[in-house]
C-alpha positions in Angstrom: 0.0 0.0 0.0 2.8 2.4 -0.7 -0.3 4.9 -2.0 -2.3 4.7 0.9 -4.3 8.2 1.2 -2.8 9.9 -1.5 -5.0 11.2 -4.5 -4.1 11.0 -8.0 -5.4 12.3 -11.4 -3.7 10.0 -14.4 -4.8 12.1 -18.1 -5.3 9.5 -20.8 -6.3 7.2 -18.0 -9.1 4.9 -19.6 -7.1 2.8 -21.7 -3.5 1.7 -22.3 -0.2 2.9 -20.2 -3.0 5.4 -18.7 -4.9 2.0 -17.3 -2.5 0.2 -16.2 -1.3 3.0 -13.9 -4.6 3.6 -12.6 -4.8 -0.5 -11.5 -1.9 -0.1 -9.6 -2.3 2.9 -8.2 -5.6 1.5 -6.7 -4.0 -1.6 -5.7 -1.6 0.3 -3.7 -4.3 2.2 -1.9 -4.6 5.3 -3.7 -7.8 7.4 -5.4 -7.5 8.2 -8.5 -9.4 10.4 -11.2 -9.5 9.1 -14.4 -9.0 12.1 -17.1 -10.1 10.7 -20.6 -12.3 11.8 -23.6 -13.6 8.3 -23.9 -16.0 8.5 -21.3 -17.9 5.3 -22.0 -14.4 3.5 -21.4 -13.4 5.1 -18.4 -16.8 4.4 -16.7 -16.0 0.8 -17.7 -12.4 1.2 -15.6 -14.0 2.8 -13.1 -16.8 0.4 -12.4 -13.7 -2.1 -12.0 -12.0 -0.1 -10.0 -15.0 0.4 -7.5 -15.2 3.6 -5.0 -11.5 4.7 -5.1 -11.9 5.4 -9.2 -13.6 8.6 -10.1 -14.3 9.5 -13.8 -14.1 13.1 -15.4 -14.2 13.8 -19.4 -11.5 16.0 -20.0 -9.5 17.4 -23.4 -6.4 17.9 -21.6 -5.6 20.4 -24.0 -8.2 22.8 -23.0 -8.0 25.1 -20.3 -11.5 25.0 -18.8 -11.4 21.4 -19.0 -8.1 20.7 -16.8 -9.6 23.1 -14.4 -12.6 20.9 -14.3 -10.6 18.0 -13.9 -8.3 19.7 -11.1 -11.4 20.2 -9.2 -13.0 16.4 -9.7 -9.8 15.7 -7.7 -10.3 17.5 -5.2 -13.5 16.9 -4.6 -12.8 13.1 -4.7 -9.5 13.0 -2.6 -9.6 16.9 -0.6 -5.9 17.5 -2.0 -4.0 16.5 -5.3 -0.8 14.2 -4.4 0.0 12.4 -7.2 -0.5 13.7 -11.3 0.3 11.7 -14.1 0.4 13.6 -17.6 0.1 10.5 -19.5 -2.5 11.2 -22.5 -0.6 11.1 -25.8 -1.1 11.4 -29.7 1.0 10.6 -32.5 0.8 11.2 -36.0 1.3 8.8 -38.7 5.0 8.2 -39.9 5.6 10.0 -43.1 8.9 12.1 -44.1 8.9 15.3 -41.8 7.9 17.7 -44.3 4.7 15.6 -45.4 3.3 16.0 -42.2 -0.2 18.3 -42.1 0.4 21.3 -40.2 -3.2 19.6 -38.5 -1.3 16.7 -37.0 1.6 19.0 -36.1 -0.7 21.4 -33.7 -2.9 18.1 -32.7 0.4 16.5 -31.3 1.9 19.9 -29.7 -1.6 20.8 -28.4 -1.8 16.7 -26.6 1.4 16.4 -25.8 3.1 19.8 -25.0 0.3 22.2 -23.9 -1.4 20.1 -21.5 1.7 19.6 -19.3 1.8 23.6 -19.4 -2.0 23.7 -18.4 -1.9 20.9 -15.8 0.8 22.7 -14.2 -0.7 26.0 -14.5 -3.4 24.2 -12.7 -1.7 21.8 -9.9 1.4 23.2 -9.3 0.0 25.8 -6.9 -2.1 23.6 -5.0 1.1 21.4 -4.4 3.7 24.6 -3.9 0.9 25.2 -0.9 0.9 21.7 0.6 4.7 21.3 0.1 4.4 18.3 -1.5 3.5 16.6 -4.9 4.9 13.9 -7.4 4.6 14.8 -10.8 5.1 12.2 -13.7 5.2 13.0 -17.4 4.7 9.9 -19.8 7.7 10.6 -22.4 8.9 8.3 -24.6 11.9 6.3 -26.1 11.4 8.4 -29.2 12.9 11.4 -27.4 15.9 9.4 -26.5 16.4 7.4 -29.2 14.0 8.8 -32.3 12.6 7.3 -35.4 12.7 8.2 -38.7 9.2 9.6 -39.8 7.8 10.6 -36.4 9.9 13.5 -36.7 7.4 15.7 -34.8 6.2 13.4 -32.6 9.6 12.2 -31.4 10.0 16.6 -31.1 7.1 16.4 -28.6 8.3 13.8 -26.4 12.0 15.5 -26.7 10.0 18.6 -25.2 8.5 16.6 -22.5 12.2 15.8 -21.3 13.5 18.6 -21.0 10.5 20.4 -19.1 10.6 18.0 -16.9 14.1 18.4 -15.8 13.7 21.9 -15.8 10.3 21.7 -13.7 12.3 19.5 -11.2 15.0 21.9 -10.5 12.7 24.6 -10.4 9.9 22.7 -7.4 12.4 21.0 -5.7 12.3 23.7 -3.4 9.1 23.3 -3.0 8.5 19.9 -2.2 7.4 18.8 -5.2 9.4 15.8 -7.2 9.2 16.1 -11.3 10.1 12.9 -13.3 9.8 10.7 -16.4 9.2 7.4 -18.0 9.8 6.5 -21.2 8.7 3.5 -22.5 8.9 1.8 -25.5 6.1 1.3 -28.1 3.3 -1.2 -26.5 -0.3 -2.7 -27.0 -2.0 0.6 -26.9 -4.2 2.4 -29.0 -1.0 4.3 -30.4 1.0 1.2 -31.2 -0.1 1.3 -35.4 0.3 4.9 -35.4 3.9 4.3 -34.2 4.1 1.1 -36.7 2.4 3.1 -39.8 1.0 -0.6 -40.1 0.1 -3.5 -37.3 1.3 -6.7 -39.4 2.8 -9.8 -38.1 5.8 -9.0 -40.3 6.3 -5.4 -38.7 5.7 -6.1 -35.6 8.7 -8.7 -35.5 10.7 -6.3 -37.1 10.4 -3.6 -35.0 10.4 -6.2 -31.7 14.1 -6.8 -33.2 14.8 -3.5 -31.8 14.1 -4.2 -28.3 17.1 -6.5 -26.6 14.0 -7.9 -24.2 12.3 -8.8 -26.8 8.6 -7.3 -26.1 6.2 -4.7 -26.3 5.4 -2.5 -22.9 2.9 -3.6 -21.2 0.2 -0.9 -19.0 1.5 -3.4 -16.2 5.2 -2.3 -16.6 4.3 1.5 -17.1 2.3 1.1 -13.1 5.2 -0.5 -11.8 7.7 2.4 -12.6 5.5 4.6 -12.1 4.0 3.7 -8.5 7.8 3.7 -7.2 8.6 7.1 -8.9 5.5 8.5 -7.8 5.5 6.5 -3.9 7.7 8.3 -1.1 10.0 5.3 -1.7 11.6 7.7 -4.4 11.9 10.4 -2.2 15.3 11.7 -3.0 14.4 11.1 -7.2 13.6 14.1 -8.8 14.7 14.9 -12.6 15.0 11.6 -13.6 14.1 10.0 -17.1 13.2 6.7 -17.0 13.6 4.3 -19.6 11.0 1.3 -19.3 12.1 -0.2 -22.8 13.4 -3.5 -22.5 17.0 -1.9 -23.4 15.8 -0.1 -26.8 18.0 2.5 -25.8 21.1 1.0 -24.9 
């Protein structure tokens, strides 16, 4: 129970990495808000979840929204501990300057400007309390990038870097700032990253990963219940990479 009484809000939380943080968050004794578009699936989570789950329909790229969302959580939980900045879109690979100028402010609005508005958002309420754990979901792509995700590996580069800065700047505070950055897994983003989901691709890009396997939600709520738990007290900055060595 290394969550006991702490609140969390996890963006993107109804399916995917998102999911399997909010399962183990639960399991380790914490309530959490799930922050999705898809409603109708996070209800479903939520009803699995039972009483410590709470549901809130939220484009984390709109202010009004993530001020809606900030204050599900504290209605639910009294205080915001924990916040997860996991919701994520990619576009689809193509040479850098193919890419519609659409996609390009769709992935920089998801993935960029909701860690500015969630922080606009949260960051006082934890400067206050003199406490918080803050977790951005990056990526391998901003360690290691792919040809044709050009913009999307730019996004998650972004994420980095904010997140070391927003560690050095909060430490004072109380308030710890890190990362994960997993590798491509069975989520709804997985043939985005692929351009295709064929038996044939999929084993070619698994030869890229010295573990030999995808993600998994279940590894993402691992690594992110210790970085997030007071275990990880004296981590702050940190950019992990949950990839089965893709990096190395």
């Amino acid at each position: 129970m290394r969550l006991q009484g702490k609140t969390a809000i996890i963006t993107g939380g109804a399916s995917g990495f998102g999911a399997g943080i909010a399962r183990k968050f639960v399991a380790e004794g914490a309530r959490v808000v799930i922050a999705d578009l898809n409603t109708a699936l996070a209800n479903t989570l939520a009803a699995e979840l039972g009483d410590a789950a709470r549901v809130t329909t939220t484009d984390v790229s709109k202010a009004a929204d993530v001020r809606n969302m900030t204050q599900a959580a504290l209605a639910h939980g009294g205080r915001i501990d924990i916040l997860v900045n996991n919701a994520g879109v990619s576009h689809m690979p193509a040479p850098l300057d193919e890419i519609s100028e659409e996609d390009f402010d769709r992935v920089m609005r998801v993935n960029v400007k909701s860690v500015y508005l969630t922080a606009q958002a949260i960051v006082p309420l934890m400067k206050a309390q003199r406490s918080g754990a803050i977790l951005n979901v990056a990526s391998t792509a901003a360690v290691s990038p792919r040809p044709r995700l050009s913009w999307y590996n730019a996004s998650k580069g972004w994420m980095t870097t904010a997140t070391k800065s927003m560690a050095v700047e909060l430490a004072p505070e109380g308030v710890r700032v890190n990362a994960i950055n997993p590798v491509a897994g069975e989520t709804p983003l997985l043939k985005t990253f692929m351009g295709e989901d064929t038996p044939e691709v999929r084993a070619r890009f698994l030869s890229t990963i010295p573990l030999g396997r995808f993600s998994t939600p279940e590894d993402m709520g691992n690594a992110a219940c210790y970085l997030c738990s007071d275990e990880a007290g004296m981590i702050t900055g940190v950019c992990m990479e949950v990839d089965g060595g893709r990096c190395i």
